[in-house]
C-alpha positions in Angstrom: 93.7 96.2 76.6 91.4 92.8 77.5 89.9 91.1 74.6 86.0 91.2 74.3 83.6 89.6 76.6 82.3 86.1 75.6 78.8 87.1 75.6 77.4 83.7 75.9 79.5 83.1 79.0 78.4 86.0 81.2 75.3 85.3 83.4 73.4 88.2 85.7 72.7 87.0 88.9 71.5 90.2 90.6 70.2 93.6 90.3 69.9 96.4 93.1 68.7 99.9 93.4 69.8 101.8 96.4 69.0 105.6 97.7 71.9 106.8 99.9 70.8 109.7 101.6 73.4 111.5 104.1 74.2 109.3 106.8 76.8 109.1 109.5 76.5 105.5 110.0 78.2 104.4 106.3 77.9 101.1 105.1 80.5 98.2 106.1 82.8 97.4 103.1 82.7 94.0 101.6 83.3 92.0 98.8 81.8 89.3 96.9 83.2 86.2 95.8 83.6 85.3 92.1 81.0 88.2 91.2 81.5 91.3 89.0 80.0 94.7 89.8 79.0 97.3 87.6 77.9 100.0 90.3 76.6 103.2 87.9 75.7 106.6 89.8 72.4 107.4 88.5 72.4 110.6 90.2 74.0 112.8 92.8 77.3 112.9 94.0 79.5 111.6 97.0 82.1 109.1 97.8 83.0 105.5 97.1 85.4 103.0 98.3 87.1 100.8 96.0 89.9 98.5 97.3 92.6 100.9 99.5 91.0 104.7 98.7 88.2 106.3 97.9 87.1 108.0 95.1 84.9 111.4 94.5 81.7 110.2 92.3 78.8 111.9 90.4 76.3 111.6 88.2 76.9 109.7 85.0 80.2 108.0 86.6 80.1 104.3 86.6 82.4 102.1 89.3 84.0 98.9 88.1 84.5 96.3 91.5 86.6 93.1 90.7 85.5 90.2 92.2 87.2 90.3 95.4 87.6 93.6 95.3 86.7 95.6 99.1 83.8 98.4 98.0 81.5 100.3 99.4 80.2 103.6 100.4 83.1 105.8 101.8 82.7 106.6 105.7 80.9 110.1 106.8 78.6 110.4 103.6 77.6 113.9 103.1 75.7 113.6 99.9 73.4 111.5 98.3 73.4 108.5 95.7 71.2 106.8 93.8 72.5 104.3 92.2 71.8 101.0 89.9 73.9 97.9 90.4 74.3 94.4 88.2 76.1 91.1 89.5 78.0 89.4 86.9 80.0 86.3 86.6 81.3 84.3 83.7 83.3 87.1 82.7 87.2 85.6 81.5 89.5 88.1 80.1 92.9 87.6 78.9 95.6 88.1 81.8 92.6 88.9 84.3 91.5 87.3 87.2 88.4 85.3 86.6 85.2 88.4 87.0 87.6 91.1 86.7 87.1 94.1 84.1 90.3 95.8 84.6 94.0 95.4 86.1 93.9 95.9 90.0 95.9 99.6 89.4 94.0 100.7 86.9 91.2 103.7 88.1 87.8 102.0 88.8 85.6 104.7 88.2 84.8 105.3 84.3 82.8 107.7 82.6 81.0 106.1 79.6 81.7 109.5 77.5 80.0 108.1 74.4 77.5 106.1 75.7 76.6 107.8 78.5 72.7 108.3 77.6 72.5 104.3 76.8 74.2 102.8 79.8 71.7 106.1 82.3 68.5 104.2 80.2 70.0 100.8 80.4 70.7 100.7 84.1 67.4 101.5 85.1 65.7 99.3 82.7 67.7 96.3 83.5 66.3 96.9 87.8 63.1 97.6 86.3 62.8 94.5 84.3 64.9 92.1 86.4 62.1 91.2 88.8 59.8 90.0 86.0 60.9 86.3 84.9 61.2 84.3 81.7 61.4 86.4 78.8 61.8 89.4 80.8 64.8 87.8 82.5 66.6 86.8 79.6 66.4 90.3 78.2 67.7 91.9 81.5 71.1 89.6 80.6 71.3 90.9 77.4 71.2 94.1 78.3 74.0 93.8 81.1 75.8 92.7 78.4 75.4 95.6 76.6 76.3 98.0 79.4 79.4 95.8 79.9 80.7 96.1 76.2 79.9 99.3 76.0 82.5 100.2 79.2 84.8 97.8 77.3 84.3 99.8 74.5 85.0 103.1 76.7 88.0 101.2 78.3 89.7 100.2 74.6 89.1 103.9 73.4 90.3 105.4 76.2 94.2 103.4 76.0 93.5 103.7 71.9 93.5 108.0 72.6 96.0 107.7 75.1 93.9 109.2 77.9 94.3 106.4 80.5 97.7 107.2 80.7 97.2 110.7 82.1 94.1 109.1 84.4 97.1 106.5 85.4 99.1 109.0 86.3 97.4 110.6 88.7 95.6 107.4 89.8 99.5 106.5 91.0 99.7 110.0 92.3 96.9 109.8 94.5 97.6 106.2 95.8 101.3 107.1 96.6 99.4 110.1 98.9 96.9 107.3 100.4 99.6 105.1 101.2 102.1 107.6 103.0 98.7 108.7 104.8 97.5 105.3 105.9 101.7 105.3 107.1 101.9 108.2 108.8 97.8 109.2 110.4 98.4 108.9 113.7 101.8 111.8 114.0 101.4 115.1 113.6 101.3 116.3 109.9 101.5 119.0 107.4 100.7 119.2 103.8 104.8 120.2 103.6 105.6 117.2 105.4 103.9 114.9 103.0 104.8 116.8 99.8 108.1 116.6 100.8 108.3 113.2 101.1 106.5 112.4 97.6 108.2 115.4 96.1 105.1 117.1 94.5 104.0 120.8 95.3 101.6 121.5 98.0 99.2 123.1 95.5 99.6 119.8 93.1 98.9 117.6 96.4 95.8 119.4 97.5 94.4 119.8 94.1 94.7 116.3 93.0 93.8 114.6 96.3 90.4 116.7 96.2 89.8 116.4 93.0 89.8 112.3 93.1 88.8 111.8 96.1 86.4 114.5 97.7 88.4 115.0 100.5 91.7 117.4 101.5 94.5 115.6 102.7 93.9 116.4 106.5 89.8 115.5 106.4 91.6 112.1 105.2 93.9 111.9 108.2 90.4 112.6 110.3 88.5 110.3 108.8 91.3 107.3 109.2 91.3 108.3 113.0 87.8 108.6 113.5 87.5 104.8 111.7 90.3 103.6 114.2 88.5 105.0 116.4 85.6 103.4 116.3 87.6 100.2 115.9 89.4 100.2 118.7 86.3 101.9 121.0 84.7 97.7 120.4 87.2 95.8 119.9 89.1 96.8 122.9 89.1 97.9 126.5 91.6 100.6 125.9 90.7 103.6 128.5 89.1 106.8 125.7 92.1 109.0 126.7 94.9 106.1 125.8 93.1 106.3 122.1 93.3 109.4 122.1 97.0 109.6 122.7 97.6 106.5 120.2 95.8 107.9 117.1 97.1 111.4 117.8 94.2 113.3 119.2 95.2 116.6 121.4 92.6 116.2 123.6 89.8 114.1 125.0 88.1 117.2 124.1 89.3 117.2 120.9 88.2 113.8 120.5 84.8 113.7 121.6 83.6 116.8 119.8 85.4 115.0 116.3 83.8 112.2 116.8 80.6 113.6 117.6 80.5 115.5 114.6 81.6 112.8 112.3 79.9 109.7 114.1 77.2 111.6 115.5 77.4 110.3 118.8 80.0 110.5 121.7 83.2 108.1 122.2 81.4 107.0 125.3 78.2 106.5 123.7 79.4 104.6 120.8 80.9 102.2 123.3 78.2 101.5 124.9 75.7 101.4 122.2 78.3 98.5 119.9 79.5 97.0 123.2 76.0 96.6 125.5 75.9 94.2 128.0 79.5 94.8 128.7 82.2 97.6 131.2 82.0 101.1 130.3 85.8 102.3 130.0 
């Protein structure tokens, strides 16, 4: 486990508040450099990116994003968020990256069992207070302090009980899944195709993929196509049927009623909209 923070070392440089109602148009991912983020779900429940997969969030969970670290909210949101935010830097661990909290395989989303009431009150206060300045402002960093020793705190007990190591297991699990799917998205698939390869049940792939991430297996494979999609739809003048064929689609009908459902507008339209001014394919 990290040794504690330096207190005196760790400065707050922003705050944020953001309402996340459902939305087909999801926020780009990004990272920021040399910044800390303690992203706490205030209430509600949904998806969030973190790095190479995305994890299923709710109420009372808070989301740890290393500096450098690609986050954001997950593609195809169906639910909402509210959520509190805090920017830190001058955070140096032992064996860490400068403005890193945890190792880069270690699960990102915690829940602050013990102190869950004070870091739900301290969030909020924090954004409340943050605008305010002089005294006002010093206290805000004080109490991001707090929030971030308490998850310390939550971290240290966690490896002291031995319960990261189950979390770490299937946090290993469920990146081995993302990474054959991110492989293997365009083919056809099955569930027994992939637990085959990673030699896990069915039942034990569909459960824990769900369970971590919000999604089945095969809304993943959607989702990575529909993204590609969109990709490829502006950055290229690829002809709608030749994505089609490349990521896998059965159809242009196929196609166009996914992507309609998931994007909310039509392959054509989407073109047109991101790309205006230029050819319609």
């Amino acid at each position: 486990m990290t040794g504690w923070t330096a207190a005196e070392d760790v400065v707050l440089t922003g705050v944020f508040y953001e309402e996340q109602s459902h939305s087909q148009h999801a926020h780009m991912l990004h990272q920021h450099m040399g910044v800390l983020e303690l992203l706490y779900v205030y209430s509600g429940e949904g998806r969030y990116l973190v790095g190479n997969r995305e994890y299923a969030v709710r109420a009372g969970d808070l989301v740890i994003c290393n500096a450098e670290t690609l986050h954001g909210e997950a593609p195809f949101q169906e639910h909402q968020l509210e959520t509190y935010c805090c920017a830190l830097t001058g955070l140096h661990l032992p064996g860490l990256r400068e403005n890193c909290l945890i190792d880069s395989a270690r699960r990102p989303v915690v829940t602050p069992v013990r102190f869950r009431a004070a870091v739900h009150n301290l969030m909020r206060s924090i954004y409340e207070l943050y605008p305010l300045s002089g005294e006002q402002r010093a206290l805000c960093r004080q109490l991001a302090v707090s929030v971030l020793m308490m998850v310390q705190q939550e971290l240290r007990e966690q490896e002291d009980a031995g319960r990261h190591l189950v979390t770490q297991r299937t946090e290993n699990l469920v990146r081995g899944i993302t990474e054959y799917l991110d492989r293997h998205y365009t083919e056809p698939i099955t569930l027994e195709q992939i637990s085959g390869a990673l030699h896990i049940s069915v039942s034990q792939l569909s459960h824990a993929f769900k369970r971590e991430t919000g999604l089945s297996p095969m809304q993943y494979v959607i989702h990575r196509r529909i993204g590609e999609a969109q990709s490829m739809l502006v950055e290229t003048e690829l002809p709608i049927h030749r994505i089609e064929e490349q990521l896998g689609f059965g159809s242009s009908c196929h196609l166009t009623s996914m992507f309609k459902k998931y994007v909310g507008l039509s392959p054509r339209e989407y073109r047109k909209h991101y790309r205006r001014g230029q050819p319609e394919q």
